[in-house]
C-alpha positions as CSV (number, residue, x, y, z in Angstrom):
1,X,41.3,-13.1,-13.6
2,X,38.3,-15.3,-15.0
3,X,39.2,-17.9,-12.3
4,X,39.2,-15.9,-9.5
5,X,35.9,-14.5,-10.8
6,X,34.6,-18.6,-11.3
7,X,35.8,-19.5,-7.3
8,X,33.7,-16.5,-5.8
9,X,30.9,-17.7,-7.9
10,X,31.5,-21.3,-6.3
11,X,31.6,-19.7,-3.0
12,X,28.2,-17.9,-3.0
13,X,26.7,-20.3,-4.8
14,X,28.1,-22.9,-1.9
15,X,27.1,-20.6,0.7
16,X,23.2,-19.8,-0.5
17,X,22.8,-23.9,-0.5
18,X,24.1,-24.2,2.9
19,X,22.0,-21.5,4.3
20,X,18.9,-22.5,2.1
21,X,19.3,-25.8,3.7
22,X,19.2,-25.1,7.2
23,X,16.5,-22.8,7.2
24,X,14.7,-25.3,5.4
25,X,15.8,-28.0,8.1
26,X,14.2,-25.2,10.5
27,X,11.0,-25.1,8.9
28,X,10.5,-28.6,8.8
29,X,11.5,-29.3,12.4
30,X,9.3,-26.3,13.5
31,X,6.3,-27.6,11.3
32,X,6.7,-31.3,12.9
33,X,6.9,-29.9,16.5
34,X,3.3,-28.2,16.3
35,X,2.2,-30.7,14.5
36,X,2.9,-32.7,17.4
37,X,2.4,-30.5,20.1
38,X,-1.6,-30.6,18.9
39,X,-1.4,-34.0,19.8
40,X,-0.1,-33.9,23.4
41,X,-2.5,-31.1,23.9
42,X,-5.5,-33.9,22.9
43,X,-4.2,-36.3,25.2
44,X,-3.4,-34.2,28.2
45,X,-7.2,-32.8,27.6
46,X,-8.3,-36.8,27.3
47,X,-7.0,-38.0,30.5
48,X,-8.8,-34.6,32.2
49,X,-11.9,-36.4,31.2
50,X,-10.9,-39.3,32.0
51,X,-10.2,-38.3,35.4
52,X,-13.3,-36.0,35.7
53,X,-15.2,-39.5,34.5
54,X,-13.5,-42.0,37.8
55,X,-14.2,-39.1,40.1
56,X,-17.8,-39.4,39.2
57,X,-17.7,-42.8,39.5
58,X,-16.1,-42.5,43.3
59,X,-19.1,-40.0,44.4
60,X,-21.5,-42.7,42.8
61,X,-20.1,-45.0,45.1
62,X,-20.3,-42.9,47.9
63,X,-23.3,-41.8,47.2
64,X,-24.9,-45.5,46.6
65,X,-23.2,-46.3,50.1
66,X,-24.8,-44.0,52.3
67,X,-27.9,-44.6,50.8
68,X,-27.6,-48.7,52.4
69,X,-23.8,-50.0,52.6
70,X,-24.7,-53.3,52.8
71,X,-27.7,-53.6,50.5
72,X,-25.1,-51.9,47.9
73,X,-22.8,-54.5,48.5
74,X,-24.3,-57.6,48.4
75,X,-26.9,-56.8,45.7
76,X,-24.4,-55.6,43.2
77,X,-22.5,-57.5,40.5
78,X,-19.4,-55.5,39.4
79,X,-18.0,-54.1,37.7
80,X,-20.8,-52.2,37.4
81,X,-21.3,-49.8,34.7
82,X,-22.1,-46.1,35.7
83,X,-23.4,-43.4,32.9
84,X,-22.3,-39.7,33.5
85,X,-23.5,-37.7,30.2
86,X,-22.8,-39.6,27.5
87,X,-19.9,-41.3,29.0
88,X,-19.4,-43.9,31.1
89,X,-17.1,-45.6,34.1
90,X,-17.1,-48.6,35.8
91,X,-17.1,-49.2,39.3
92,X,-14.8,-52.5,39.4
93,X,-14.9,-53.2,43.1
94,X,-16.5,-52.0,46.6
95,X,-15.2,-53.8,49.6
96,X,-15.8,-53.2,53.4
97,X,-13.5,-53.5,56.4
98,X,-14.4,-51.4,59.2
99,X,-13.8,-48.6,59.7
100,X,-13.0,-48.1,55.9
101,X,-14.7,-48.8,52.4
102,X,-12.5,-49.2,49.8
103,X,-13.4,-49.0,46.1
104,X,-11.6,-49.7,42.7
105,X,-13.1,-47.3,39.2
106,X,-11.8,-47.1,35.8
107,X,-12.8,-44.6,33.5
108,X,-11.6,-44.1,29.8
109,X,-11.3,-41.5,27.3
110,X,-9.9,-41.5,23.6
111,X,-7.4,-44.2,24.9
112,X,-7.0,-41.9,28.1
113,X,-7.3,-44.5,31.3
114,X,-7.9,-43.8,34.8
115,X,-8.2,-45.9,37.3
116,X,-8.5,-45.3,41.1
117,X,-8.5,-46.9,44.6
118,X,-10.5,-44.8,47.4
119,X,-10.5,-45.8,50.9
120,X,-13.6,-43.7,52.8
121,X,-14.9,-43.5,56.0
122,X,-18.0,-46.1,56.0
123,X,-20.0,-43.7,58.5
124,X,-21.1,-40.2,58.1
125,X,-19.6,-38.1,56.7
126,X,-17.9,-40.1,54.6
127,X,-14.6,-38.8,54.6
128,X,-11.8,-40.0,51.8
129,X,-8.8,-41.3,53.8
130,X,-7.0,-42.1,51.2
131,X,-7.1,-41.2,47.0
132,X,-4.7,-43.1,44.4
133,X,-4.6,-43.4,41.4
134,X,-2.9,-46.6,40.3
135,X,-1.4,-47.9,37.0
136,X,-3.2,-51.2,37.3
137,X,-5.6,-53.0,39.6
């Protein structure tokens, strides 16, 4: 009888280890996945500013364009550097064929990079023809 008493012992002793164990195993992997989670939040929110920053950059360009094409062209050494708040972009290249101007930004955030070729209309109103963003240039 003291035997059969020892083995039910063993097996709920056996049996609270095993479930101890994977619930901690649950904990743990719950705790790492937030943990994270937190992260990929950061960086999704980083590349939205990064991407907020080369768009800025592409109306600067536009903008700069209509105000004298040429004169923007030729008297400009890029990449040029751009300030928008407290950040900054670069324009890395403006070209002209007719009927299109085509420029190359890059804009960073926390390790977040952007970078984007825009092809525009190069008379008024300036229309985008094309909008890509690219891995490199």
């Amino acid at each position: 009888m003291s035997a059969r008493k020892t083995s039910q012992g063993f097996i709920a002793l056996t049996s609270s280890i095993i479930v101890g164990t994977v619930l901690l195993i649950l904990v743990i992997s719950l705790a790492f996945t937030s943990y994270y989670s937190r992260f990929s939040i950061l960086d999704a929110e980083s590349k939205e500013v990064s991407q907020g920053l080369a768009e800025g950059c592409v109306e600067t360009v536009i903008l700069k364009y209509s105000q004298g094409k040429n004169s923007y062209i030729t008297s400009t050494t890029f990449p040029e550097e751009v300030n928008i708040g407290s950040e900054t972009c670069s324009i890395v290249s403006v070209s002209h064929s007719t009927p299109f101007a085509n420029t190359q930004v890059k804009a960073s955030f926390n390790k977040a990079v952007t970078n984007l070729e825009v092809e525009f209309f190069d008379t008024s109103p300036f229309e985008i023809n094309s909008w890509e963003e690219v891995a490199n240039f």
